[in-house]
N, C-alpha and C positions, 0 to 999 in steps of 0.2 A: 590082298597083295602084301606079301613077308615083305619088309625091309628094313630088319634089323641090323642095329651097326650105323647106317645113313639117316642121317637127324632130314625129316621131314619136310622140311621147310630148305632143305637145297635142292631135293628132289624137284620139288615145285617150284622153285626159284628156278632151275636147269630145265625143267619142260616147257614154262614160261619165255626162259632166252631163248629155246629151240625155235620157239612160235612166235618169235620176234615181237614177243609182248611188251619189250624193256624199252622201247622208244628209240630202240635205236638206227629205224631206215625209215625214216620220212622219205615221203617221193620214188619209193620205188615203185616200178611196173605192177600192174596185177599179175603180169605171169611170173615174176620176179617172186612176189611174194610166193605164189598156188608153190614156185616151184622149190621154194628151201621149205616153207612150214608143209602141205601136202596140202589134198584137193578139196573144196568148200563145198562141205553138203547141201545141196540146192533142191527146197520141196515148195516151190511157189512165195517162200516167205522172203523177208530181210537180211538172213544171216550171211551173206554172202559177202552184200552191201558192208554189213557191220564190221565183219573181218578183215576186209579190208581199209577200209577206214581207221578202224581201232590198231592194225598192223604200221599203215605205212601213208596213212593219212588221207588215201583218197577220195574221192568224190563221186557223186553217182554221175556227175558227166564224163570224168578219166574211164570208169569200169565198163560203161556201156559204149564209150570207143573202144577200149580195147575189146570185148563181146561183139562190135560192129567189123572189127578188123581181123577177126578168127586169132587174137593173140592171146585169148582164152575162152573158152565155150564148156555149155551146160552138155553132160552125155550120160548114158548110160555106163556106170561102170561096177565098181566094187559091189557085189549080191547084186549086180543088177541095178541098184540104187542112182539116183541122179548125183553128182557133183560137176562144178565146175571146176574144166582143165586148164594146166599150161598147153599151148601147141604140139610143146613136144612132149606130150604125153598119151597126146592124143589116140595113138595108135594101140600102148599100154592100156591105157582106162577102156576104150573096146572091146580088147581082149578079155580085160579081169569080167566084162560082164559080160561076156559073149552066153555062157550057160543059160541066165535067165528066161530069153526069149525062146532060146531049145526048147526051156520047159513049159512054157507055153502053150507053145506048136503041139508039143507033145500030149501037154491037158485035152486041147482041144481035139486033139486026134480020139484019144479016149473018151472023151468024156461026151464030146458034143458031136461027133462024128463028123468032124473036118479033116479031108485028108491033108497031109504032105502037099501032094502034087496042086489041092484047090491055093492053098497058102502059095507057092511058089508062082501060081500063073496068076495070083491079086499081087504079088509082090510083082510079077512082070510088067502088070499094065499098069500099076504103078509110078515104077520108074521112065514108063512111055510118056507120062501126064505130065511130068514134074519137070520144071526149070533150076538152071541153078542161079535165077536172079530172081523172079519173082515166085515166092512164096504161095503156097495152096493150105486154107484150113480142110480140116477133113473134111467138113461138108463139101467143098467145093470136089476135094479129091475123089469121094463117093459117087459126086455125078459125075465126072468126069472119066470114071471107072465102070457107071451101072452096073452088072449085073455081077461083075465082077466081085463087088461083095456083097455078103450074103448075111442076113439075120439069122440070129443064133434063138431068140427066142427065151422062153422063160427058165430054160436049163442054162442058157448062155448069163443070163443078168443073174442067175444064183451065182457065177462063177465069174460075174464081175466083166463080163464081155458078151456084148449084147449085140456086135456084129463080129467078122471077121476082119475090119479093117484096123483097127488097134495091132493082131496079132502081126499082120502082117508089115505094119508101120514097126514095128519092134524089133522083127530080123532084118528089116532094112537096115534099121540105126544102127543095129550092132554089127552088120557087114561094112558100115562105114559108106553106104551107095546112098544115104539121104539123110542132111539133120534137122532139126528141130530150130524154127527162129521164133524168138518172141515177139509178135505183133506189133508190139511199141515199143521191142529194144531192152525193155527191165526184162529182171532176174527174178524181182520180186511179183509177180504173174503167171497165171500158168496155160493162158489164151496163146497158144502158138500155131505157127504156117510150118512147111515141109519143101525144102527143095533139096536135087542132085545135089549129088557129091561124090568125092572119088579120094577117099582117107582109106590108105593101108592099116589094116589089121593084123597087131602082132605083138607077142611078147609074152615072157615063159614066168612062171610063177616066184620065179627065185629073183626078176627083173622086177615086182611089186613088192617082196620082203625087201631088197635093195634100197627100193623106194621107202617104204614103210619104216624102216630103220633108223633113216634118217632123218624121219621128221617125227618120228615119235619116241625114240629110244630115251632115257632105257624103257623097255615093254617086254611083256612077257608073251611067249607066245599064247596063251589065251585072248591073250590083245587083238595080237596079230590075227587071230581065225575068227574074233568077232569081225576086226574089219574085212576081211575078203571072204566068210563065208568057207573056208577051206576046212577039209576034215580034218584030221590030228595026222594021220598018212601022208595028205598034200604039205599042209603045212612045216611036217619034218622035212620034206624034201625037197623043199622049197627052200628052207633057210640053211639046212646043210652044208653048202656049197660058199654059205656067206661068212664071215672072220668075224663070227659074234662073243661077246666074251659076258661071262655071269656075275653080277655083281654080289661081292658076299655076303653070303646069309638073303640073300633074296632068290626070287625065282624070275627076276629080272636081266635079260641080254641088250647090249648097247654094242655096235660098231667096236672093233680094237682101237682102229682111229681115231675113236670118237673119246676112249677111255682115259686117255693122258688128260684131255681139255676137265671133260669130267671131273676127275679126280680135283684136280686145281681151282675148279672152277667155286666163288666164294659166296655162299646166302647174300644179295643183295640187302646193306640196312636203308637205303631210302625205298619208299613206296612207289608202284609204280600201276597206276591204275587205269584198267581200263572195261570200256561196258560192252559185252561180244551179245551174241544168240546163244541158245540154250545149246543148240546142236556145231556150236562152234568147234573146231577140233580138236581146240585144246582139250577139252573132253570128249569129243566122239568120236577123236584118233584110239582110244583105249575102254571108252565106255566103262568105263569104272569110277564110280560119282565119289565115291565116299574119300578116295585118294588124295580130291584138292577140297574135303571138308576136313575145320577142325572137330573132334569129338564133338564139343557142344555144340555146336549150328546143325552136326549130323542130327540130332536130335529134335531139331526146332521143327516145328509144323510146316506141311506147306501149306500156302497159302490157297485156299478154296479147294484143297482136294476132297473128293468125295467120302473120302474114309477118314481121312484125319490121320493121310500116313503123313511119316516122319522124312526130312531131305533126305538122311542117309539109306532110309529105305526104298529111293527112286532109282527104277535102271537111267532113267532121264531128267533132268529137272524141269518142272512144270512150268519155269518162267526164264525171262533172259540173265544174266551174269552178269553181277560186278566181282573183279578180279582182281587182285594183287599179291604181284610176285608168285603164278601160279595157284594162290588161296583162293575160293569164294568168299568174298567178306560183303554180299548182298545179292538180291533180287531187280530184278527192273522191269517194268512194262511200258509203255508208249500210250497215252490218254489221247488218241486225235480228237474229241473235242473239247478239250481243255488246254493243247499242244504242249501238253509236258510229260516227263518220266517220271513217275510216279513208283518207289524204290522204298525196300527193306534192307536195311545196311544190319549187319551183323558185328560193324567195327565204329568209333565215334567217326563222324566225320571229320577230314583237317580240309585247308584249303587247295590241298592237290586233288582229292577225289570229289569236291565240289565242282573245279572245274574241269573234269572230267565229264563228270555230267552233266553239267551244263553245255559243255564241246558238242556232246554226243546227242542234247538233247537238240541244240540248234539243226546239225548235220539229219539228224530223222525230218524232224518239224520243216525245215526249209526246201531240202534235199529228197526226201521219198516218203513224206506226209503221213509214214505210219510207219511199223515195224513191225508187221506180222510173222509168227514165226514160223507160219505155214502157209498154203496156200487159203484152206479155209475159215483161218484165224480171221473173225470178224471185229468190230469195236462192242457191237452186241455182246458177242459172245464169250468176249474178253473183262467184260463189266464184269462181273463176281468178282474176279480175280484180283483187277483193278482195287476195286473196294476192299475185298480181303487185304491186299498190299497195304493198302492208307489206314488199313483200321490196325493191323499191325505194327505198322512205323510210328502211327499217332499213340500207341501203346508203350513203346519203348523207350522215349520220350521224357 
């Protein structure tokens, strides 16, 4: 990412305010947040949780009301990918992944020799089964279907689908005819039920740059088609239509609108810290890690990676974020039988990012008893990394 001329650290100080990282909306809604910073990638872990919390202060009993009252929900959207929406978006984030499950149907068509027509009539008796109040696991939806679906067998588990009923649960969701509830409400779980629904699908690609723009700009359009998957075709035609202007000497576009505030806008000198998930969007709006590393931390080890690669050489990073003013100035992970955060700081510590982490470690420990970043992130299997962290920090020292 060129961006000569523009000192670093405004950049990242202005992605930071875009991402209402600077403290300044305590109390606001979860759809409030999803809908100025953009949607929280949601893979069974904590990050959702985190972002919101670390955004706008809330709690895991405010977010799972609102997740209770459809004023944000987990969907299939961008590549297909899971995040969680505002309401009104709901119909956009559909659409942007409406392709996925096509391609599916379509594997399976080829591959495993399921037609079209068998998919559409398990999707029909499907939607014959399902209520739109109580919830069905797919076990329960399988019997309730019989024969309807069908084993796919040792060609199907090489290809990750070992019946037909997944496939067909997939073009449901993305037609908006049935979604996904979590069993007990969290985010952070990936155990869910299936009931009707009746969400319109719809919205044109240049209506997700619009989207995109705003909550991550400035971005370059390589940003842009990491996040929606778009070729270089889509993605010019997409943004064509929008009043995007080039920042100089960079290959970065921001809103015109957006350029006045920008320009004006001043490097924050107090610190403002806070502790997100790795896949939080401050960085997985642009997936480009090295942008909110300084040189030397790009350099620093990660912690328990198998190779002994380097941060800067991660399309992701291997643990959660401490952040300031846009910077990573540390690592984090969550020790649930120790109940603390156990963290590699890259900056000395003062007494704001102390209690930072302390905020944040209460809010895990009291509030959602761990912080996994994924669905299958164990405390097992988190121990290496764990210990790498403390032998690290106890290094630094």
């Amino acid at each position: 990412m060129a961006n000569s001329g523009i000192p670093t650290a405004k950049l990242r100080g202005w992605w930071a305010h875009r991402q209402w990282l600077d403290g300044g909306h305590p109390g606001a809604s979860a759809a409030e947040v999803l809908t100025a910073t953009g949607w929280a990638r949601s893979v069974g872990g904590a990050a959702p949780y985190l972002g919101l919390f670390a955004r706008a202060g809330l709690d895991r009993v405010a977010v799972d009301a609102a997740v209770a009252a459809l004023e944000v929900h987990e969907l299939p959207s961008a590549r297909g990918c899971t995040y969680v929406l505002p309401a009104a978006d709901f119909a956009l984030g559909l659409a942007a992944g409406a392709a996925a499950p096509e391609s599916d149907v379509a594997m399976a068509g080829k591959h495993l020799g399921v037609s079209r027509d068998e998919i559409e009539k398990l999707c029909l008796a499907i939607s014959q089964v399902l209520s739109d109040t109580d919830p069905l696991e797919p076990p329960a939806i399988r019997a309730a279907v019989g024969d309807a679906v069908r084993g796919l067998g040792d060609a199907g588990r090489k290809r990750g689908r070992t019946t037909t009923l997944p496939i067909a649960l997939g073009l449901l969701q993305a037609r908006g005819l049935i979604r996904r509830v979590p069993v007990n409400g969290r985010l952070d779980q990936q155990r869910y039920g299936y009931v009707s629904w009746d969400q319109p699908v719809h919205g044109s690609a240049t209506e997700l740059a619009e989207r995109y723009f705003s909550w991550a700009a400035p971005a370059s359009i390589k940003h842009f088609r990491w996040f929606t998957g778009f070729t270089a075709a889509t993605a010019k035609a997409a943004t064509a239509p929008l009043d995007l202007a080039e920042l100089p000497g960079t290959d970065l576009l921001i809103p015109t609108q957006l350029q006045l505030e920008f320009d004006e806008f001043s490097t924050p000198t107090t610190p403002s810290y806070a502790l997100l998930a790795g896949i939080d969007g401050l960085h997985l709006l642009h997936r480009d890690l090295p942008r909110l590393l300084d040189p030397a931390d790009a350099e620093r080890s990660s912690p328990a990676a198998k190779d002994g690669r380097s941060f800067g050489t991660e399309a992701d990073p291997q643990s959660h974020l401490v952040v300031d003013r846009g910077r990573i100035v540390g690592i984090w992970e969550y020790d649930p039988e120790e109940g603390e955060i156990v963290h590699q700081l890259f900056v000395p510590p003062d007494e704001a990012l102390r209690e930072a982490v302390a905020r944040t470690e209460s809010f895990v420990r009291d509030q959602l008893g761990d912080a996994r970043g994924f669905s299958l992130d164990s405390p097992k299997s988190r121990a290496p990394k764990i210990a790498a962290i403390r032998a690290a920090s106890a290094a630094s020292r």
